[in-house]
N, C-alpha and C positions, 0 to 999 in steps of 0.2 A: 532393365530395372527389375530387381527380385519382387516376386509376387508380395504384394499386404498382406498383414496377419491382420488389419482389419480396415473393411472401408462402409461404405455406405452412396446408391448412385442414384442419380435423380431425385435425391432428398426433400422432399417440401414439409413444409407445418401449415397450418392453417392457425394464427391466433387473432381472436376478438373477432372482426369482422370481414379480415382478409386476410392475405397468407404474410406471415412473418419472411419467411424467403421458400423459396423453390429453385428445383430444378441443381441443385448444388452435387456435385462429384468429389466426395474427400478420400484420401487413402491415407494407410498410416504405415510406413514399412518398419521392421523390425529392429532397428537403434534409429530411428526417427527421433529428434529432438527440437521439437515443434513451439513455434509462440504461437498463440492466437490472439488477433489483432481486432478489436471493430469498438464504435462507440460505443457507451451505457445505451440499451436497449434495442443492439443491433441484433442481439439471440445468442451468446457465445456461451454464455450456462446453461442456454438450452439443446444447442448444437453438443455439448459435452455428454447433456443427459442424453440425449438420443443416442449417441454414440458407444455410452455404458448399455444401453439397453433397458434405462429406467423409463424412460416416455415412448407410447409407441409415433411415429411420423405418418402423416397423413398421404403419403406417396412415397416410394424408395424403396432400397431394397440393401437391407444390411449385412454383411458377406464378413464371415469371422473364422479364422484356424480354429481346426475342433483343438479345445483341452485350454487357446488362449486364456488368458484371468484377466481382464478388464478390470482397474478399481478406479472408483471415482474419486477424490478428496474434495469434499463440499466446499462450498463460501461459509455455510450456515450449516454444521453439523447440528442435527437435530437431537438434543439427549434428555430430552422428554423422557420421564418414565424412568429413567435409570436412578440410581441413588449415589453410587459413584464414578469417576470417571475409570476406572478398572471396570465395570460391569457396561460400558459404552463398548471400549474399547477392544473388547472379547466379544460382542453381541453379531447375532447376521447369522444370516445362511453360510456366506465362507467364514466363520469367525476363525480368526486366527490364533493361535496358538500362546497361552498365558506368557511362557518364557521368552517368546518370540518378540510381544507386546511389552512387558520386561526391561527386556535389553535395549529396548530402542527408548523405550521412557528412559532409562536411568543415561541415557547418553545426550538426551534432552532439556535434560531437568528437569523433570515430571512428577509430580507427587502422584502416582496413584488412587489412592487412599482417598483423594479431595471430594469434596460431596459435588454432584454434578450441581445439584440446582446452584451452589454457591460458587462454583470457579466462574476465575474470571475469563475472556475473551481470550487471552493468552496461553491459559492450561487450557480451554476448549480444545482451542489449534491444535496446539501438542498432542490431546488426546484424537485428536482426527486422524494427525501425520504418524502417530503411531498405530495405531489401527489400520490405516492401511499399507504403510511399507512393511507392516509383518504379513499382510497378504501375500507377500513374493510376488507382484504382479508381473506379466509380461509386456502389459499397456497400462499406462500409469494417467489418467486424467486431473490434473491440479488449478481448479479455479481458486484463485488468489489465496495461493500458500501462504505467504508471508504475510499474512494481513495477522494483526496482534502480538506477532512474533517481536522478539526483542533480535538486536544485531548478531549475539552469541549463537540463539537459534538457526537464524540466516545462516550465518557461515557453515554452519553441522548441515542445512539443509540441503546448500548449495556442492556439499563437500561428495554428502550421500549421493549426489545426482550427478556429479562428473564420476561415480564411480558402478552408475546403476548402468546393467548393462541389456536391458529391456529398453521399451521407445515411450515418448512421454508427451504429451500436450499440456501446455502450459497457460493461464489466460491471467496475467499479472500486471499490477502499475507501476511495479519497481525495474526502473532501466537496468540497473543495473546486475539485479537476477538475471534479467531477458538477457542481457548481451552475454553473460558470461558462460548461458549455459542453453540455447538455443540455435542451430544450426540451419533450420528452414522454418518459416512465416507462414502461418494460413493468416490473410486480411476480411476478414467479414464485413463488406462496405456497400449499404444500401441493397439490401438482398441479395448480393451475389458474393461468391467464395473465390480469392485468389489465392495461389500457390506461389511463391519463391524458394529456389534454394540456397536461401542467404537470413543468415541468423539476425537476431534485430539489429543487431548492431548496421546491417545495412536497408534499417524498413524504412528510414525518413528518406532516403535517395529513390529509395523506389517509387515510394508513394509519392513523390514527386512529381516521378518520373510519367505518373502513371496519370496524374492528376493533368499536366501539361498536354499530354497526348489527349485527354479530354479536351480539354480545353480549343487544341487546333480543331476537333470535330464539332465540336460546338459552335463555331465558325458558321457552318453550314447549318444550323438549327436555327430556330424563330429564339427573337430578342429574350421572349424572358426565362427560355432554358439557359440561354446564353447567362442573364443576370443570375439565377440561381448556383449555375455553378461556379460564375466569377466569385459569388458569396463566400458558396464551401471555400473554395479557395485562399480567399483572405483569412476562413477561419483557421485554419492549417496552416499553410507554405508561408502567408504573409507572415500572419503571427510566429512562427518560429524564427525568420529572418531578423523581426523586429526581438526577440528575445535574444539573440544572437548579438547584436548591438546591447542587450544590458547585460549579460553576460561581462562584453569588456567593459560596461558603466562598472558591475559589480568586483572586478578584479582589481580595478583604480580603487573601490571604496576598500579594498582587503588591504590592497599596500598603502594605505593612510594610515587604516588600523593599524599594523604591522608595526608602521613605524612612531606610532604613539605607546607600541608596549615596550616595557623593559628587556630583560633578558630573560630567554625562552623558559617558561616557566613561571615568570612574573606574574603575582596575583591581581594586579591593579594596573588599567591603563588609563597614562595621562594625568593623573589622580590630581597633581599641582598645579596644572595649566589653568588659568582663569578664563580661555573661550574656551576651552574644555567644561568647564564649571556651571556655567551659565546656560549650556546646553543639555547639561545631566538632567535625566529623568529619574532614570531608578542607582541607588549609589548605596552599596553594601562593604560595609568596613568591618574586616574580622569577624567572620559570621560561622557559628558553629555551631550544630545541629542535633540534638541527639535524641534516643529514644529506649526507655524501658527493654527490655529481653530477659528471657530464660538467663540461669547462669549458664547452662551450653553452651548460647549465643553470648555471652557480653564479654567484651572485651576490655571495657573497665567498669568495675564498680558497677554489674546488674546492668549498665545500662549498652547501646553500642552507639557511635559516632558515624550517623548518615554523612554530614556536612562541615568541615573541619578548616575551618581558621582562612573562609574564603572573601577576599575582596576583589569587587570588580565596579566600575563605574558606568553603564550605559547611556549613552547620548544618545540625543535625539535622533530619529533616523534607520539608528542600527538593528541591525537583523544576528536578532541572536538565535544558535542551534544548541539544543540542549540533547546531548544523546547517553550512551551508556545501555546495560543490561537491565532485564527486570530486576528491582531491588534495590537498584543501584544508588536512588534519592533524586531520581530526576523531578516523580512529581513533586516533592519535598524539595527541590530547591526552583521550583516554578511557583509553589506556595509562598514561598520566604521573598521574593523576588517582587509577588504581588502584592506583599502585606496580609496577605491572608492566614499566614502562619509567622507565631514570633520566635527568633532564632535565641537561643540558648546565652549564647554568648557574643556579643560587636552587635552593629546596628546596619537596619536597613532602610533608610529615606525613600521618601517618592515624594517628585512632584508633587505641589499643590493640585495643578491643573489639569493631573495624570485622570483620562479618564480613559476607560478601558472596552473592550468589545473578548469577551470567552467565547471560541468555537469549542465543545470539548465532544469527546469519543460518542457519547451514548447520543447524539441528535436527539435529544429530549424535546425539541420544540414543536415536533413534525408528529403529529395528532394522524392516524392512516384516513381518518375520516373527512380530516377537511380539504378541501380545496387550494390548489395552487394559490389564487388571488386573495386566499384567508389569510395565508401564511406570508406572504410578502406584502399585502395592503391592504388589510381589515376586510378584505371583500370588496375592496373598490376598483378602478379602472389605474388608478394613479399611487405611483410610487416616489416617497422623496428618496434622494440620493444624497447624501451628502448634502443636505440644503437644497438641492435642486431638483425641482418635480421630474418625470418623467412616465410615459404611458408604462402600464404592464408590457406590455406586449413586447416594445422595442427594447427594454429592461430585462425580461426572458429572453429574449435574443443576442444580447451581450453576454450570456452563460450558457450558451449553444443548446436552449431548450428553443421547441416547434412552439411559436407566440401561440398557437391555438391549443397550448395548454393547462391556460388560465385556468380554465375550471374541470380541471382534471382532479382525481381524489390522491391525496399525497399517499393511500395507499397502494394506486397502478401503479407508480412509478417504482424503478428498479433501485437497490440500495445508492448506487453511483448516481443516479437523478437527484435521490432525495439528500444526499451530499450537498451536489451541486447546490439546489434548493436551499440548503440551510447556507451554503456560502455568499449564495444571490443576497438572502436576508440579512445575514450579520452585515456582509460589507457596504449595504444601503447606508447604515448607522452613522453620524456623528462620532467619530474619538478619534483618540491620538495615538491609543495603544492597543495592539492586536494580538490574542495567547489564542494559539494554534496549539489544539493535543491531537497530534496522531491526524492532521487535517488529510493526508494523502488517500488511505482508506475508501475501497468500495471506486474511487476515481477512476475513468480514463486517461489514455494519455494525453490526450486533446484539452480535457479538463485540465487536469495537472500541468499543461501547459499554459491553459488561460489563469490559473492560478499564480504561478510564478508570476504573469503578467498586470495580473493586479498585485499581487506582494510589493513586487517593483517600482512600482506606481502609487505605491501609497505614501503618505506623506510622512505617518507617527511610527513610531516602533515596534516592532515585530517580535515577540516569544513565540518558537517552534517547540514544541518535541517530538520528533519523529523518528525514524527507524528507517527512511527514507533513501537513503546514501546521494542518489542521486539528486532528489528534489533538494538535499539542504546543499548539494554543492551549486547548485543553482539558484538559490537564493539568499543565503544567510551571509556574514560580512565576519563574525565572531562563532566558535564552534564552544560548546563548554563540555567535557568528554568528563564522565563519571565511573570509578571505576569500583565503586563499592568500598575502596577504603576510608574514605572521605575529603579525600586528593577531589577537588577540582581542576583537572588540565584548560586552559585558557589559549585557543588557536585565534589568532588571524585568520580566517578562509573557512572553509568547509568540510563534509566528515572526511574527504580523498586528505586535506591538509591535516587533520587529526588521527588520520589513521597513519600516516606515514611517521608521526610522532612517539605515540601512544606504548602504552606494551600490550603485551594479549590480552583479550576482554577475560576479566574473570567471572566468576560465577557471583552472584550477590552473595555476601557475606565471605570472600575472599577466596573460596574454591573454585580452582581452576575447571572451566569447564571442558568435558571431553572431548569438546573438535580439538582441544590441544595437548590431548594426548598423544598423539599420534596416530596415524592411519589405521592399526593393528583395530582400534574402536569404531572406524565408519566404515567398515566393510558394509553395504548392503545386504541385504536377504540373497540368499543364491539363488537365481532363478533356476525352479524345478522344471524337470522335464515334462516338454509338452506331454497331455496325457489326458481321455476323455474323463467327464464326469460325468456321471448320473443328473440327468435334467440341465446340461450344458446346454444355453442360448443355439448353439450353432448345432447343436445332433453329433452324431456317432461318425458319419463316412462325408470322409470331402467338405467344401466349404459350408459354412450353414449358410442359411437366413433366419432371419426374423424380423 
């Protein structure tokens, strides 16, 4: 095996009051294209920063090729202080290079120019992923790239990254990122580091595999290691099997849909049927949408046409996916959908009875100061669920948190906890309708698996919008694909059956974005020749430490 350009051995941390893990050996060899695996809170953003050389570790010994560039890409790019995202994204010790920074915004769709305090979660990203792929790094650290990113972005992302030819660590909840562009697994599970060389697309067999092999040795242990690990187990291998079974519940529900629409392209399904009717919740007849612009922007008459001459009837039950690019009028047809926004032209009904549960992006309910048990049961022991009491503890333990975390402060916990947390609390609630924005976020995959498992499992109708690929083909029954013209595309199935439909995503407001240029525009940064720097982590001769 060719020597690492960077590893790190007998690695420990020490956090709170014991060690987060120890004793771990990682190495990273030079086109290494790495997933990293482990629950919310098992250390993977912190294992990343140790690794960049941002934290120092309390035991180890960190071992790097003189001249490597190591760049991190944050979860939470910090742009405190800056006034645009042009002055973030030039900023640092390695600041990278204006036109370098440039090139790769204008291939992203990046305004520069934007005021930082006021971009949204989306230009952040962008301004991150630009800032650091004009680094030229040689070791690339990406904890959850695609988080805010629209699908447009993904694919320039993914496109950049089958063509970058440095090694790269990855710590993502989009499957379908991980499969297509990851070749060997670090598993971070219960303080200890596994290695495979097999891309995610082979991590559920492994961790199977690996989980079963416990399991025989567990044999030989006293009862209640035994019962604990039969636990993890269920929480994992069981739960995917039984997900697997709604999987083909969910493909039966696609080919009903299927066959209640007209022909491909049809705005309206079932629309005449009277058990069709009697079932409708939400039912939108000729609905078009539009909104004020520059005259540069409008398309007719000042104004431009987000949502245009769409009807669609939702029953009861249905799980609908709402996707498209930023701009495109997803939030704006999730608005019109709820009644919260009135559409321009045709109408939109709701149930009487329609009553509603919003998860939305900004977790606005999760105060860092309060407590677990403030936030799911006033501070009490007991939580209703649906009508039905239940302890805290056994209720935290259905959303794979430690029950002894009741009176934990919602600010310990990691963003993916306090997710979870807010999903523990909406889905206790009473209703019959559930709007999901961007629910996937900050998740694990374990999460995002007991997820799908309650979507599945719920009774009333589901609004997504997600960026997801994988989680909406796993859950949703109806896809609604946006493409900035004002075309609503209306799928049977999921974003894999929307995508095979669709034409190229374009840019909001009808320009084509530059993954579909052609390749000649996603070349990567050329990786420079190794070469020392002045106050390089690793020194001048032979491998460093630090």
């Amino acid at each position: 095996m060719p020597a690492p350009v960077l590893s790190f051995e007998g690695l420990g941390l020490v956090q709170g009051s014991g060690w987060l893990f120890r004793d771990l050996d990682i190495y990273v060899g030079e086109r290494d294209r790495l997933a990293l695996i482990g629950r919310n809170g098992a250390g993977k953003t912190t294992l990343l920063k140790l690794l960049a050389g941002r934290i120092e570790a309390d035991e180890g010994r960190r071992t790097i090729v003189p001249g490597t560039n190591v760049v991190l890409l944050e979860q939470e790019p910090n742009l405190a202080g800056f006034e645009t995202l042009r002055d973030y994204a030039v900023s640092g010790k390695d600041a990278p290079a204006l036109h370098e920074v440039e090139a790769i915004a204008d291939q992203i769709g990046l305004d520069l120019s934007r005021g930082a305090a006021t971009a949204s979660g989306g230009e952040r990203r962008r301004a991150a992923i630009a800032r650091a792929l004009a680094q030229a790094p040689e070791v690339l650290l990406l904890d959850e790239p695609t988080n805010h990113l629209d699908l447009a972005a993904i694919d320039w992302l993914e496109s950049w990254l089958n063509r970058y030819t440095g090694a790269f660590i990855v710590i993502s909840h989009d499957r379908t990122f991980l499969t297509r562009l990851t070749r060997q697994t670090l598993w971070l599970d219960r303080g200890s580091l596994r290695r495979a060389d097999i891309g995610f697309g082979g991590f559920e067999a492994w961790q199977e595999k690996i989980y079963a092999e416990e399991a025989r040795a567990a044999e030989k242990l006293d009862a209640k290691l035994k019962l604990e690990l039969h636990w993890l187990q269920r929480g994992v291998t069981a739960r995917r099997r039984r997900n697997q079974g709604r999987l083909e519940a969910l493909n039966r529900m696609r080919a009903q849909r299927a066959a209640m629409m007209g022909p491909a392209g049809a705005a309206k399904l079932g629309i005449e049927a009277d058990d069709v009717r009697t079932k409708s919740v939400i039912t939108a007849e000729h609905v078009t949408k539009r909104y004020p612009v520059t005259a540069a922007e409008s398309t007719e008459g000042g104004f431009r046409t987000i949502i245009k001459d769409f009807s669609l009837r939702i029953q009861r039950g249905d799980r609908i996916g709402i996707v498209g690019a930023n701009g495109a009028g997803k939030t704006t047809l999730l608005k019109l959908l709820t009644g919260e926004l009135a559409p321009d032209e045709g109408t939109v009904t709701l149930a009487r009875t329609l009553d509603g549960v919003v998860i939305d992006q900004q977790r606005s309910l999760l105060a860092p100061d309060k407590r677990v048990r403030d936030v799911l049961a006033d501070g009490g022991d007991w939580i209703e669920v649906r009508g039905t009491k239940k302890h805290i503890q056994g209720y935290l333990k259905e959303f794979l948190f430690d029950p002894g975390l009741a009176d934990a402060r919602v600010g310990t916990l990691s963003g993916g906890e306090r997710s979870r947390l807010l999903l523990a609390r909406e889905f206790a609630r009473r209703s019959n309708l559930l709007v999901l924005d961007e629910p996937t976020n900050d998740l694990d995959l374990e999460t995002l698996d007991l997820l799908q498992e309650v979507i599945a499992d719920y009774e009333g109708t589901v609004l997504i919008v997600s960026h997801d690929r994988d989680f909406l083909d796993r859950t949703v029954t109806v896809t609604l694909g946006l493409d900035g013209s004002g075309k609503v595309d209306i799928i049977a199935g999921g974003y894999a059956d929307w995508e095979r439909k669709r034409s190229p995503l374009p840019r909001a407001g009808g320009e084509q974005e530059a993954l579909l240029q052609g390749p000649a525009r996603l070349r990567p940064a050329a990786r420079p020749h190794r070469r020392n720097r002045g106050g390089d982590r690793a020194g001048r001769g032979g491998a460093g430490r630090s």
